[in-house]
C-alpha positions as CSV (number, residue, x, y, z in Angstrom):
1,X,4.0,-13.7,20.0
2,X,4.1,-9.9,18.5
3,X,7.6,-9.0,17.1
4,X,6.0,-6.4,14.6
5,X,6.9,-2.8,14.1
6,X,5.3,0.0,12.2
7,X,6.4,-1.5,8.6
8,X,5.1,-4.4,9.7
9,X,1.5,-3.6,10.8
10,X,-1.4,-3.9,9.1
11,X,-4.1,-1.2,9.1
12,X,-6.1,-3.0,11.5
13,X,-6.9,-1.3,14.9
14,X,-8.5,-4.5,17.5
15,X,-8.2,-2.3,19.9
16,X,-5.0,-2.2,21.8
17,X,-3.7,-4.7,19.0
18,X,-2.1,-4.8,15.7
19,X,-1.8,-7.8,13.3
20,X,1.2,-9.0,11.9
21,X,2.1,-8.1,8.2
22,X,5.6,-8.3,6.7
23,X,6.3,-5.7,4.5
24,X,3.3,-3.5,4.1
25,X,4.1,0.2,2.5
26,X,1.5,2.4,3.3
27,X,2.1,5.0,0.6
28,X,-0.6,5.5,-2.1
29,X,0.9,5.9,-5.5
30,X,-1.3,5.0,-8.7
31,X,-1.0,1.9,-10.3
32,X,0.8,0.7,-14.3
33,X,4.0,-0.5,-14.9
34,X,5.2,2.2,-16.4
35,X,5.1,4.5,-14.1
36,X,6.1,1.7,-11.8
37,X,9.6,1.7,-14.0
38,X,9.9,5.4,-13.5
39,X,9.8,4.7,-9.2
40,X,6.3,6.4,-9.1
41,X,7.1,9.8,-10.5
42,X,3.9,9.7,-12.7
43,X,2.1,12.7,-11.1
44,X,3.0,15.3,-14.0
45,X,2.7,12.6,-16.9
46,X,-0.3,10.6,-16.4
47,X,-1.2,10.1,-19.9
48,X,-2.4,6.7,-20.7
49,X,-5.4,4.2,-19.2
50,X,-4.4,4.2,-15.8
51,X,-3.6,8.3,-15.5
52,X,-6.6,8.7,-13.3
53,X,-4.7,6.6,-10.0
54,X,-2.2,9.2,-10.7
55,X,-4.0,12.1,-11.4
56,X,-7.3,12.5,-12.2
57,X,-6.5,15.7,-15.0
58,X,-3.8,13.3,-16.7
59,X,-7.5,11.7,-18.2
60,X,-7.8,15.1,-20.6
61,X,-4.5,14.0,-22.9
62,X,-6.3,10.6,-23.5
63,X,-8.3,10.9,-27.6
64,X,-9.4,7.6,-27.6
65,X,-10.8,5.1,-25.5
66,X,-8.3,2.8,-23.6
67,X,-8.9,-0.6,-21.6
68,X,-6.3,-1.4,-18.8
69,X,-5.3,-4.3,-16.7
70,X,-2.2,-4.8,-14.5
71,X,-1.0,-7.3,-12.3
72,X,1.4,-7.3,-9.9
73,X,3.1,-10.0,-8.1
74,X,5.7,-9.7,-4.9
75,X,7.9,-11.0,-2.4
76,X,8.2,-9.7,1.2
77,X,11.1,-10.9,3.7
78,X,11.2,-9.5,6.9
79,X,13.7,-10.5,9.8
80,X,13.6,-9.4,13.6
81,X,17.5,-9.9,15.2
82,X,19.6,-8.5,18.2
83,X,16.3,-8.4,20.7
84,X,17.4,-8.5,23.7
85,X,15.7,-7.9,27.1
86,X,15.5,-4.2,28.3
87,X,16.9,-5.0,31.2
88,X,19.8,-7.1,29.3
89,X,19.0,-10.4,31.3
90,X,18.0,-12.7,28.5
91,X,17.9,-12.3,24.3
92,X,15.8,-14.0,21.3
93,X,17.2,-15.8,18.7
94,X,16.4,-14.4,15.1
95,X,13.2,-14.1,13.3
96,X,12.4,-14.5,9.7
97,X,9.3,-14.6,7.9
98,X,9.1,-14.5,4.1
99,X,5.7,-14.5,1.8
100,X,5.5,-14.5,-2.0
101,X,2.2,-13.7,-4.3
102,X,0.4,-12.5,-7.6
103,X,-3.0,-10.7,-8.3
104,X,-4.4,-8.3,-10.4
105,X,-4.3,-5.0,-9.2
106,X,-6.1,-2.4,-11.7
107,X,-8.0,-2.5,-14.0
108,X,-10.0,0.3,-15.8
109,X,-12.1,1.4,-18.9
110,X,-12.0,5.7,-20.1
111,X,-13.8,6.8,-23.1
112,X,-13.0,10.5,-24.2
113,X,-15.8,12.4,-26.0
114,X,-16.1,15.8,-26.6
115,X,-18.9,18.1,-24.7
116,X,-19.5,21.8,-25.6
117,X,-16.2,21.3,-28.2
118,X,-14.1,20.5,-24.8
119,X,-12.6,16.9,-24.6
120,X,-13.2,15.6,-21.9
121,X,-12.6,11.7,-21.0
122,X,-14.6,9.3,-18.2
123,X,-13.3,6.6,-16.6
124,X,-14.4,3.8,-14.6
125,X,-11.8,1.8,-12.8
126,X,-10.9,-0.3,-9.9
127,X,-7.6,-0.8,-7.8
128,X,-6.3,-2.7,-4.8
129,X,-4.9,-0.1,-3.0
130,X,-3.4,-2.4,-0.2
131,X,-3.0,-6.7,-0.7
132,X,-2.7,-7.7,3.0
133,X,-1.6,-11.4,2.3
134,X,0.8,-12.7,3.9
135,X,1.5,-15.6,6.0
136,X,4.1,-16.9,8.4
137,X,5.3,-19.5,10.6
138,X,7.9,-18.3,12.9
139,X,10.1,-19.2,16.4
140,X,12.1,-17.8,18.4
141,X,14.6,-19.4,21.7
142,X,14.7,-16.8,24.8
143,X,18.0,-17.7,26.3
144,X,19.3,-16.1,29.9
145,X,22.4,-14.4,29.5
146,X,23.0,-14.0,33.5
147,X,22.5,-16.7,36.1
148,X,19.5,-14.3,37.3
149,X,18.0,-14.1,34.4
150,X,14.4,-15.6,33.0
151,X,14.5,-19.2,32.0
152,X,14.7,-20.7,28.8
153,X,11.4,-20.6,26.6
154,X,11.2,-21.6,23.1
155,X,8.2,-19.2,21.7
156,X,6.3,-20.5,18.5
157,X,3.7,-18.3,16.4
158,X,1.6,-18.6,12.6
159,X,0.1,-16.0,11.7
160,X,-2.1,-16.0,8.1
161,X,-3.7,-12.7,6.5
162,X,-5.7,-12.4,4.0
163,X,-7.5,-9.8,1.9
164,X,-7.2,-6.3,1.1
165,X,-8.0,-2.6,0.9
166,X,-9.6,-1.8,-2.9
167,X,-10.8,1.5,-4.5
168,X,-13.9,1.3,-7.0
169,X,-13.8,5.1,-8.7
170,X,-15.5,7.0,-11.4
171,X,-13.1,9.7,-12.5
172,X,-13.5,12.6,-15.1
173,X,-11.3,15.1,-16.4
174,X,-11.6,18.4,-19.1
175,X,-9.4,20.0,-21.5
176,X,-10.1,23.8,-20.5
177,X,-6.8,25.1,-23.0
178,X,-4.4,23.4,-25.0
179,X,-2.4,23.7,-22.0
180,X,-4.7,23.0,-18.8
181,X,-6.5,20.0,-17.6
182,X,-8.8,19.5,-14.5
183,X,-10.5,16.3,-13.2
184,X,-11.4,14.7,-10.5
185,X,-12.6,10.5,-9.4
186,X,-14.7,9.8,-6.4
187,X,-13.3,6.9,-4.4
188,X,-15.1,3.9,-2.9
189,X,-13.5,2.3,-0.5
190,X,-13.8,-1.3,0.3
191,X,-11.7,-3.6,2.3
192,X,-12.4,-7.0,4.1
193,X,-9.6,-8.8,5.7
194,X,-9.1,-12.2,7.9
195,X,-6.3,-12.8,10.4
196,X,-6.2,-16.1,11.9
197,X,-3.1,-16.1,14.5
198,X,-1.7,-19.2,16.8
199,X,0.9,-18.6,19.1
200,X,2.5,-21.2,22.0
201,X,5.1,-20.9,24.7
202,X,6.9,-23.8,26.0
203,X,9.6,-23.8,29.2
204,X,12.4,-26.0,28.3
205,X,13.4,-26.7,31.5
206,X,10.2,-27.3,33.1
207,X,7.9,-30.0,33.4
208,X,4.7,-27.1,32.7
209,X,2.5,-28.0,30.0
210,X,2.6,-25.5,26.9
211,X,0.9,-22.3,26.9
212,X,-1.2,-21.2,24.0
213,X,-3.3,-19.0,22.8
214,X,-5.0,-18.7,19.2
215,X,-7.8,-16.7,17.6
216,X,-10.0,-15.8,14.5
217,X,-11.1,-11.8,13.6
218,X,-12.6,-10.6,10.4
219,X,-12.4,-6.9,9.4
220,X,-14.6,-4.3,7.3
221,X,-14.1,-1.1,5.9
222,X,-16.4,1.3,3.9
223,X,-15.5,4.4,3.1
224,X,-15.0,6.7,0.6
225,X,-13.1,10.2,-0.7
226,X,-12.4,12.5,-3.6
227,X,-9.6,13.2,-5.5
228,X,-9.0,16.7,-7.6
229,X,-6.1,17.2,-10.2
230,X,-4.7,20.0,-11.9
231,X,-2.6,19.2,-14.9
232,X,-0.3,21.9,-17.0
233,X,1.8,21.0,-19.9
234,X,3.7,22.6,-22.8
235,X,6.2,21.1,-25.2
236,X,8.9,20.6,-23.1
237,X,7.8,20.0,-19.6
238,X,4.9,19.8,-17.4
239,X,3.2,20.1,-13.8
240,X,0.9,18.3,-12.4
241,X,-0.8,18.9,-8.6
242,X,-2.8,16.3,-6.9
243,X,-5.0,16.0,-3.6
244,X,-6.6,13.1,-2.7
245,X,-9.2,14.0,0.0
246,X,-9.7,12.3,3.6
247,X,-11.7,9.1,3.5
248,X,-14.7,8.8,5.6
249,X,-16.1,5.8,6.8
250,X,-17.1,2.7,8.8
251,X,-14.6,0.1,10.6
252,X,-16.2,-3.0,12.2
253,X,-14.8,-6.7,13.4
254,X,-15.3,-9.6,14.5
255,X,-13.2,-12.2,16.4
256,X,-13.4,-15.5,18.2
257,X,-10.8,-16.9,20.2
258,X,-9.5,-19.5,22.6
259,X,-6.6,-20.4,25.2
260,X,-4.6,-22.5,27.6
261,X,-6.4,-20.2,30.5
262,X,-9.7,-20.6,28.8
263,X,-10.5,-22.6,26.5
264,X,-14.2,-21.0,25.3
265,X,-14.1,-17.2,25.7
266,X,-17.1,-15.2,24.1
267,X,-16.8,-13.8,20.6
268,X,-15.9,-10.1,20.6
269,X,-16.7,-7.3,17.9
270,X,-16.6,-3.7,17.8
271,X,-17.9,-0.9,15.3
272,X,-16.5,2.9,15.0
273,X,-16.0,5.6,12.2
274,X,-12.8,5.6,10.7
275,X,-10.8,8.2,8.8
276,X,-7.8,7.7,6.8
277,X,-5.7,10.8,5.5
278,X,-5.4,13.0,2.9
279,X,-2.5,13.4,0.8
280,X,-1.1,15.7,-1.5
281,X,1.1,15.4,-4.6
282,X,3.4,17.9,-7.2
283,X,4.8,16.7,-9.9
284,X,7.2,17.8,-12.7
285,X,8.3,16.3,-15.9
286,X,10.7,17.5,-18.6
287,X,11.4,16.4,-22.3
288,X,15.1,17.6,-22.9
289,X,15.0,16.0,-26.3
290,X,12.3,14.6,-27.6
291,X,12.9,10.8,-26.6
292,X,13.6,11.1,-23.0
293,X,11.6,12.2,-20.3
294,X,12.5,13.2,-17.1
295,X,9.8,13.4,-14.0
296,X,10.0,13.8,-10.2
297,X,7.3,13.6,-7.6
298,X,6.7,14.8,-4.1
299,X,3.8,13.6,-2.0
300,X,2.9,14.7,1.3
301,X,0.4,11.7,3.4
302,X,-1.1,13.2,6.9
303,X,-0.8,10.1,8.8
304,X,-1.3,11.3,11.9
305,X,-5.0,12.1,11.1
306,X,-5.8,8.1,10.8
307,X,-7.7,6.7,13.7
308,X,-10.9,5.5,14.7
309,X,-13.4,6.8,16.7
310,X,-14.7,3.7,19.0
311,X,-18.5,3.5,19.9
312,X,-17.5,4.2,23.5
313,X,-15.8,7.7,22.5
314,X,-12.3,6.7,22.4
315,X,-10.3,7.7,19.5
316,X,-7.2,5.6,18.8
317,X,-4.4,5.7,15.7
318,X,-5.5,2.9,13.3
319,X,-1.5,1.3,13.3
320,X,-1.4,0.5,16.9
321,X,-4.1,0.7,18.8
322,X,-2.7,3.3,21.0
323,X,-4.8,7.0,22.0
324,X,-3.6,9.8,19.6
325,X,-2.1,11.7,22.0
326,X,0.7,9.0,22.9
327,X,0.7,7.1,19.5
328,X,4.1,7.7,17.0
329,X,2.3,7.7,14.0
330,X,3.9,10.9,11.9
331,X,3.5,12.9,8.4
332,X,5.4,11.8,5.9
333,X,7.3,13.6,2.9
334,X,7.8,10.7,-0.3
335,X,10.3,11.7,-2.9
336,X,10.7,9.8,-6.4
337,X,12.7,10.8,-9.6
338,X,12.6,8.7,-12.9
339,X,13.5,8.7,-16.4
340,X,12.2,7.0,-19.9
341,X,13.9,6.5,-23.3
342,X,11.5,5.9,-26.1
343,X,13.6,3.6,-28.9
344,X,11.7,3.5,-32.1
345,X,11.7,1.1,-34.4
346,X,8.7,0.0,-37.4
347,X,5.6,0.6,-36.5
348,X,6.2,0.5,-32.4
349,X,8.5,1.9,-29.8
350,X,10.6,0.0,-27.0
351,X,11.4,2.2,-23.5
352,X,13.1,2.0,-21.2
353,X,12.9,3.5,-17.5
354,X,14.3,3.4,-14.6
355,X,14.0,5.2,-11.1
356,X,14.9,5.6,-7.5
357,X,12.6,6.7,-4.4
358,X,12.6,7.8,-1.0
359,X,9.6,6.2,0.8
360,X,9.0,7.2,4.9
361,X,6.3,5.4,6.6
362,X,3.8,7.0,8.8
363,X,3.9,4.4,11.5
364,X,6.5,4.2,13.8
365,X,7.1,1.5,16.7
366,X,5.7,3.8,20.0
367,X,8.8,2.9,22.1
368,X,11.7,3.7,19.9
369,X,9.9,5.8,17.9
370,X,12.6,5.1,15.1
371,X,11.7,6.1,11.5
372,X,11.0,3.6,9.3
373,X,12.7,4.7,5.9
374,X,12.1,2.7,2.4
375,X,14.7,3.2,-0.6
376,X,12.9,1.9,-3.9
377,X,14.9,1.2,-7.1
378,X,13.4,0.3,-10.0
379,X,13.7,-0.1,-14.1
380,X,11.0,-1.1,-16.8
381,X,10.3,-1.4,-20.0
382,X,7.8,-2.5,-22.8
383,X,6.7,-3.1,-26.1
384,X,4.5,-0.3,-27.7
385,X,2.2,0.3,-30.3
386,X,-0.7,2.8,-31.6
387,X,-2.9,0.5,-30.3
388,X,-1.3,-1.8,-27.9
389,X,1.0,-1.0,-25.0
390,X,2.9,-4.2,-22.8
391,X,5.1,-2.8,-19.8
392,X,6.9,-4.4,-17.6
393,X,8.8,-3.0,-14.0
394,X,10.6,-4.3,-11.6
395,X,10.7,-2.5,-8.0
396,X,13.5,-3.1,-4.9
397,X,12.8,-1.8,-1.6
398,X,14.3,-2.0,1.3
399,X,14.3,-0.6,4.9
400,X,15.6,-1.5,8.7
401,X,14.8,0.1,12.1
402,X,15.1,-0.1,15.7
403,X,12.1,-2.3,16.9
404,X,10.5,-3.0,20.2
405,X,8.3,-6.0,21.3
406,X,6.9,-8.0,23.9
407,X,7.4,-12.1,22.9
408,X,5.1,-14.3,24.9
409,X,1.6,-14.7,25.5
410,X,1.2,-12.2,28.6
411,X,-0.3,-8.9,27.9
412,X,2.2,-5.9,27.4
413,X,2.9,-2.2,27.5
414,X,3.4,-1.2,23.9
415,X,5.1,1.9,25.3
416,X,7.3,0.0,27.8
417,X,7.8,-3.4,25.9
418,X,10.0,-5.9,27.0
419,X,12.5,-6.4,24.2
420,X,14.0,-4.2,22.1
421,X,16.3,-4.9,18.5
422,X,16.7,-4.4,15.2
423,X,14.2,-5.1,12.0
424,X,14.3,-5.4,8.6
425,X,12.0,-5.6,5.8
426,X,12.8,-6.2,2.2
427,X,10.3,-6.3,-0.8
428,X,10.5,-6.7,-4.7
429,X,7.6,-6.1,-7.4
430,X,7.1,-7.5,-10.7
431,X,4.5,-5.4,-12.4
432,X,2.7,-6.1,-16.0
433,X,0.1,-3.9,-17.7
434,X,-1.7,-4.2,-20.9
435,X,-3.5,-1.2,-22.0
436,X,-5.7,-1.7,-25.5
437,X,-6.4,1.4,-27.5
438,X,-9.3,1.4,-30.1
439,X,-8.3,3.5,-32.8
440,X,-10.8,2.5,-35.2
441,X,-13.7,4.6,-33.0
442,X,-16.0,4.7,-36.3
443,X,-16.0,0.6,-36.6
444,X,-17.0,1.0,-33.1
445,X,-19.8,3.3,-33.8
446,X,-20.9,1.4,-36.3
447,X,-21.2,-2.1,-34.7
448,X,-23.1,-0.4,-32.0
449,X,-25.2,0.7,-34.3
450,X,-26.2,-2.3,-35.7
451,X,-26.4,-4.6,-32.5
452,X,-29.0,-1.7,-30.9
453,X,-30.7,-0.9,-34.2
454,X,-29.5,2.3,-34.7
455,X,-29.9,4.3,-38.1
């Protein structure tokens, strides 16, 4: 049973066939809780540990070195209601799934020096782009609505997920002026992920046995891309441009399976070259006074150019399966505006931040083609000092959007399904961050010295 639209798909191409996943937004923003409390405007800021997810330039403001860890933890609801037969004979009762979980997701190490009397800062980090984890158990009642319509069937489906996309990067930036900044991280991409999916289908007034049909896949990514960023800043505001470049790479799975019509079928698997998009990012920030700051972002994500080229020549969009030519996938625009108050007290400084943003998805359900929309609020704050930062932010999103599926077990047209309705997805993020900064550099220097002998 497949009652999943665009926001709901993973980025997994089986071919012809996309995995459930409540919830999943595809955009690429950096990672911290502070900019998290801004709503992701962080592109023209980018000056603490985890400035090079944001932009790679943001590294040059760093002057000493800086270890960073952030965790995340979030709930996604999703909800399917209103489907109804195209041909308005029968409808589906509602559908609800709902999915809760924690895990770190950045963590990196940058230690600024100074090269040819330029500062320039190295970092070494890694990031889980996507968390795919989500599980469900879910059931939905196909009633007739007319006396010639289909008969009753009570449809039953789990579906678990596990794993995730992650990013290992080695990032560098340079203070050219007192004004300009330039760096750049190459990007490793990794991702493994499991689906295990059960589904049944049961006549209520019949005396046929149950259908089902269940199965097991594993999926691999490797790829990898570069990122560039351009960083300006002066006293009272700043702008900051970003590009991350298309990633290159290798998609392979693996899958096993079994059914009511047969119960042994052979394993399946499947190798091709994938591509996912590029993406490109302006950013502003302005200081009107000299505690508040005051950034917006724009992104642009070229979603159209994901697919995967199959070993037998066929090139299909990554979120459904589908040929390019007839998939829905579509560019997006991102907006997101935020704000932060610095309170200062003895010795540290409490902000807060808060935010809104516009979030479109690239993937769009092939028959109704409807866009799928997120609105993000979000607030923060934190306890801050020369050495230690704690944040803390807290995201909302939301979306809904006319959906299509086929429910049941026999094979359908994703671009003439057999029910059509309304969906909804909701999500909320708790994110923490810890970022140490060693101000003593010299103690440093010399406890190295005397652990490696040094004079």
């Amino acid at each position: 049973m497949r009652a999943v639209g665009p926001a709901l798909a993973v980025l997994l191409a089986w071919p012809g066939v996309a995995a459930a996943q409540t919830g999943t937004v595809f955009n690429r923003p950096g990672s911290g809780a502070r900019a998290a409390g801004m709503a992701n405007a962080f592109i023209a800021i980018s000056d603490d540990g985890t400035a090079a997810s944001w932009n790679p330039a943001g590294l040059g403001q760093l002057r000493k070195p800086e270890f960073s860890v952030v965790t995340t933890t979030s709930h996604q609801a999703s909800s399917s209601e209103g489907f109804r037969t195209r041909d308005d004979m029968a409808l589906f009762s509602p559908i609800a799934a709902a999915y809760t979980g924690s895990y770190i997701d950045f963590g990196s190490l940058a230690v600024p020096v100074t090269i040819a009397t330029k500062p320039v800062t190295f970092q070494a980090s890694w990031r889980r782009l996507y968390t795919l984890d989500f599980r469900e158990n879910v059931q939905t009642l196909r009633t007739p609505v007319t006396p010639r319509g289909p008969p009753r069937m009570l449809l039953e489906g789990n579906s678990d997920t596990t794993g995730g996309f992650s990013l290992l990067s080695i990032a560098g930036a340079v203070k050219l002026t007192s004004r300009l900044a330039i760096g750049g991280s190459f990007n490793v991409w990794r991702a493994d992920w499991d689906d295990a999916e059960s589904a049944s289908e049961t006549l209520l007034d019949s005396d046929a046995p149950p259908r089902f049909e269940s199965s097991q896949k594993h999926n691999r990514v490797r790829a990898h891309n570069l990122s560039v960023g351009i960083l300006l800043t002066y006293p009272r505001w700043s702008i900051g441009l970003l590009r991350q470049g298309t990633a290159h790479g290798e998609f392979s799975g693996t899958g096993t399976g079994r059914s009511s019509r047969d119960p042994q079928p052979p394993p399946d698997s499947f190798t091709g070259d994938a591509q996912f998009p590029q993406s490109l990012g302006l950013g502003v920030a302005w200081r009107p006074v000299p505690r508040w700051t005051v950034a917006f972002d724009l992104t642009w994500d070229e979603w159209s150019r994901t697919f995967l080229d199959l070993e037998d020549g066929t090139r299909i969009d990554v979120f459904n399966g589908l040929p390019l030519e007839v998939a829905a996938t579509r560019n997006t625009l991102s907006a997101s505006a935020g704000a932060e108050c610095l309170l200062h007290g003895e010795g540290f400084v409490i902000p807060i931040r808060f935010g809104a943003a516009w979030e479109p998805q690239g993937p769009r359900n092939p028959y109704t083609r409807d866009p799928v929309n997120f609105m993000m609020l979000a607030a923060g704050t934190g306890y801050n000092t020369n050495s230690l930062k704690f944040d803390a932010a807290f995201q909302y999103r939301w979306t809904s959007f006319r959906n299509a599926a086929d429910f049941g077990l026999d094979p359908g047209n994703p671009l003439l399904p057999g029910a059509v309705g309304e969906s909804a997805s909701r999500e909320w993020r708790v994110k923490l961050s810890v970022i140490v900064r060693l101000v003593d550099t010299e103690r440093l220097h010399r406890t190295l010295r005397k652990v490696f002998g040094g004079a």
